[in-house]
C-alpha positions, -999 to +999 in steps of 0.1 A: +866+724+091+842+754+092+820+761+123+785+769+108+775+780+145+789+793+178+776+794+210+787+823+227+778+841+261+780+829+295+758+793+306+754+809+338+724+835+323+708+804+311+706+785+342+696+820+363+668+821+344+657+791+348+663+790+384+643+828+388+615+804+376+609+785+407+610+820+431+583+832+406+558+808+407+566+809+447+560+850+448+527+844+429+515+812+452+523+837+482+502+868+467+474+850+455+468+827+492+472+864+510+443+878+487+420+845+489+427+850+527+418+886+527+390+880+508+375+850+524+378+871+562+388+906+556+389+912+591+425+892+594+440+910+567+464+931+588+475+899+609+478+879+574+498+908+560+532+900+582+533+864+567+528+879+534+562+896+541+575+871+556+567+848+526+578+869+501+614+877+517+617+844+517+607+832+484+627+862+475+660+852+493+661+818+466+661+843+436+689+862+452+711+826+458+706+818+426+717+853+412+750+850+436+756+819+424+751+828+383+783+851+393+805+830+415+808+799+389 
């Protein structure tokens, strides 16, 4: 019997990338309700700036789990 096609390569890129999805979207939701904020009272920028980073380090940290975990299986 002849195999017309192979899959070859590693799942584990496949499902990365689809699990870098989620943190994406998150990154962008964070961004663009920091800049809405900004723009709506400019004033509270600097105090809305630390849960920006906050945010973002933690929207972040799910991108890096699912990285980790793309290598460990």
């Amino acid at each position: 019997m002849d195999v017309i096609a192979a899959i070859e390569g590693s799942v584990n890129t496949i499902g990365y990338g689809l699990a870098a999805i989620g943190p994406g979207i998150g990154v962008a939701l964070v961004f663009a309700a920091y800049i809405q904020a900004s723009a709506r009272q400019p004033e509270s920028a600097g105090y809305n700036r630390t849960w920006l980073v906050l945010g973002f380090a933690l929207v972040e940290a799910l991108a890096l789990f699912g990285l980790v975990l793309a290598f460990a299986v």
